[in-house]
C-alpha positions, 0 to 999 in steps of 0.5 A: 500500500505504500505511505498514506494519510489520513483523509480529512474534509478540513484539508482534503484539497491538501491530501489530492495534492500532496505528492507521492501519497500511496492510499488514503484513510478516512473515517468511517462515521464522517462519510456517507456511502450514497453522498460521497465527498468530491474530493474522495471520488477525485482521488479514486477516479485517480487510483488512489485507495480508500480504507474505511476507518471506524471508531464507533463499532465498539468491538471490546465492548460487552455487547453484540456489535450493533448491526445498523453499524456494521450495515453502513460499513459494508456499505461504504467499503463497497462504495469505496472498492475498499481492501478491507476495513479497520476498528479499534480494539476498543468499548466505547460505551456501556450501561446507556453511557457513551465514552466519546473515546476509545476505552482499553479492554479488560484483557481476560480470558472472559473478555477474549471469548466475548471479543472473539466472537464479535470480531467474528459476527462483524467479519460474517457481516462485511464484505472484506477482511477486518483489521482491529488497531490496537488503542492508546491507554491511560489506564491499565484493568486488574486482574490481566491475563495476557500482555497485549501482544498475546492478547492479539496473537489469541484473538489472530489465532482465533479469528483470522482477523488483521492487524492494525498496529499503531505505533504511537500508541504502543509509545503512549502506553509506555509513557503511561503503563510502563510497556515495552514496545519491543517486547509487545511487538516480539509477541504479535504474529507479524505476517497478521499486520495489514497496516501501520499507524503513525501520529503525533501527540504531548506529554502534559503532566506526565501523561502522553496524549495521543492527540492527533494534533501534534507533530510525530515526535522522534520516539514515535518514529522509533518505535516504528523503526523497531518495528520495520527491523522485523518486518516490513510493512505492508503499508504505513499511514499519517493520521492528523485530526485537528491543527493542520499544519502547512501542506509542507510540514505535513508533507516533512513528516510523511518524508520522515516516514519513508526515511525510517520505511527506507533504513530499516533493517527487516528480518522478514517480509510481510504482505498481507494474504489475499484471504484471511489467515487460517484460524482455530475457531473461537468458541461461543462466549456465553451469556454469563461471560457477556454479563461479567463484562458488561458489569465490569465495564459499566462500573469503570464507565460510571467513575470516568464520565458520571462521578461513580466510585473508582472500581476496586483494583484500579489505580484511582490517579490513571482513572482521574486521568483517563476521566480528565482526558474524557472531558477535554476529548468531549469538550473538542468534539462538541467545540467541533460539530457546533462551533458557534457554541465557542464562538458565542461564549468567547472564552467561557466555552471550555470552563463552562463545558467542563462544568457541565460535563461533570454532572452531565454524562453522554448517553446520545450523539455529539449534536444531542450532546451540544445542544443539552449542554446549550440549555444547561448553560442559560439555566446555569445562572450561578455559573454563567453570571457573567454572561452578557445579555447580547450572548444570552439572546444569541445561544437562545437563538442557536436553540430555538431558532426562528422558523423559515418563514413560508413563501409570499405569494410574490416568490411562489407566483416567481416559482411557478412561472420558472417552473 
């Protein structure tokens, strides 16, 4: 597949024009199959390949995967002529609260047979292999069985699903969990890795964020070298979410890819296998199983986004920086699909969302999410005193807006006669 970059409608004129670029990602959630962006057909039209990338299928989670979901997948790979599709191992929601961000699994041999089998029903449902990425943490669960190497051999062995190995995140969790890299990748069966991420992020406090929005950073690129010392990888892909740089320093970083794809030193090579790679079988994961999980997973969602007790076992500092994290992730995401809301409220925006955030769990989508948070801040007096009444009337009007009014007889009578 070569070097990549992820797609992004906010430079997608960047992406058609940046030079020597092998393939494109996009997410999945961001893109309709029936209306496809212009400047996805461009480079289509162009030869360009397109993998859907999705965040929202929940995999790691205690339920079965919902099939609306995996329905709009298929139907974008098909729509894209897509290889194959990538999530995440990863919960994103459980006992009616929604994450807003990718939630480490509890890496068991309950929580194996329940992943197995869900990976199992989304790849019966779509129409090309699936790759699972490996996540970014800040906390570790108790109790684990496996490292998170074995815990993707296992999965690989008994599903046949790809890898997505992404090597910024294999450095956070060194930052925050003490992992090796190293030692992770020696664990993982590397002729399984359809792809490789690589992605910028900061270190605040001590803690690594995977944020997307930064320039890669050398120890990144590290990791990613260590990892071409062993094979060499079928493709390798820029992901960028927010503060763009300049086409040219993006178009920097992708060079530093290829300077490190073109150095290292591989012991083997690897291409992926035009079907999936022979598997086991995994055994069915049983209601009891589904139902430890799903306890344990809402108890940790309820301490990260709605103020519960830390659960028993966990370290109490990662959970109020994984919840931390939580905050400031959903704080951005709504920042970004309502922007008039920091655009009203100046300055108070961040302080106010994380007010409203602490007492206000996610149970529903972004927009419904903007919009309660928009009803809270006007009845919030106590916290929004210094509101002017000119921002007051504007987020009243961003609520309720005026109906469009119906058209006089003057503009239908011009309607008929162009008609």
């Amino acid at each position: 597949m070569g070097v990549g970059l992820g797609w992004r409608s906010e430079i997608d004129t960047v992406v058609e024009r940046q030079p020597g670029l092998d393939w494109v990602e996009v997410v999945a959630e961001n893109v309709c199959a029936g209306h496809l962006p212009a400047s996805l057909s461009v480079l289509r039209a162009r030869g360009v390949t397109v993998v859907p990338h999705g965040v929202g299928l929940g995999l790691g989670g205690a339920g079965l995967p919902d099939a609306g979901r995996l329905a709009k997948l298929a139907e974008l790979a098909l729509a894209l002529d897509s290889p194959l599709v990538t999530e995440h191992l990863a919960f994103v929601r459980a006992g009616g609260l929604e994450a807003g961000h990718l939630l480490p699994v509890p890496r068991t041999r309950d929580s194996l047979r329940v992943i197995a089998e869900n990976v199992r029903i989304a790849q019966e449902q779509l129409p090309v292999p699936l790759a699972v990425e490996n996540i970014a943490a800040q906390l570790s669960w108790p109790d684990e069985e496996f490292t998170e190497g074995q815990f993707l051999a296992e999965l690989v062995e008994r599903t046949g699903v790809r890898l997505l190995i992404d090597v910024a995140n294999l450095h956070t969790n060194r930052v925050n969990l003490g992992l090796d890299p190293a030692a992770e990748l020696d664990r993982l069966p590397l002729e399984a890795i359809a792809y490789v991420h690589v992605a910028g992020g900061t270190l605040v406090d001590g803690v690594w964020h995977d944020t997307h929005a930064h320039p890669v950073t050398e120890p990144v690129l590290e990791v990613l070298a260590e990892l071409c010392s062993r094979i060499d990888p079928p493709g390798v892909l820029l992901e960028r979410d927010a503060a763009f740089p300049p086409p040219s320093e993006l178009a920097g970083e992708l060079d530093a890819v290829r300077r490190v794809l073109e150095g290292g030193t591989r012991r083997t090579a690897s291409t992926p296998p035009a079907t999936a790679p022979a598997h086991r079988g995994c055994e069915p994961a049983g209601a009891d199983a589904r139902d430890r999980l799903a306890r344990r997973q809402e108890e940790l969602l309820a301490a990260l986004v709605a103020g519960g007790p830390v659960p028993p076992g966990f370290d109490p500092a990662q959970v109020r920086a994984q919840s931390v994290g939580l905050a400031a992730k959903r704080r951005d995401t709504t920042a970004k699909v309502a922007p008039e809301l920091p655009r009203l409220l100046d300055g108070r925006y961040g302080p106010l969302f994380l007010a409203y955030a602490r007492t206000h769990p996610q149970t529903g989508g972004y927009r419904a999410d903007a919009r309660a948070f928009g009803a809270w801040a006007l009845a919030a007096e106590d916290l929004t005193a210094d509101l002017t009444d000119d921002q007051r009337r504007a987020l009243e009007q961003w609520l309720h807006p005026a109906p469009e009014r119906p058209p006089g007889p003057l503009a239908r009578l011009r309607r008929a006669l162009r008609g």
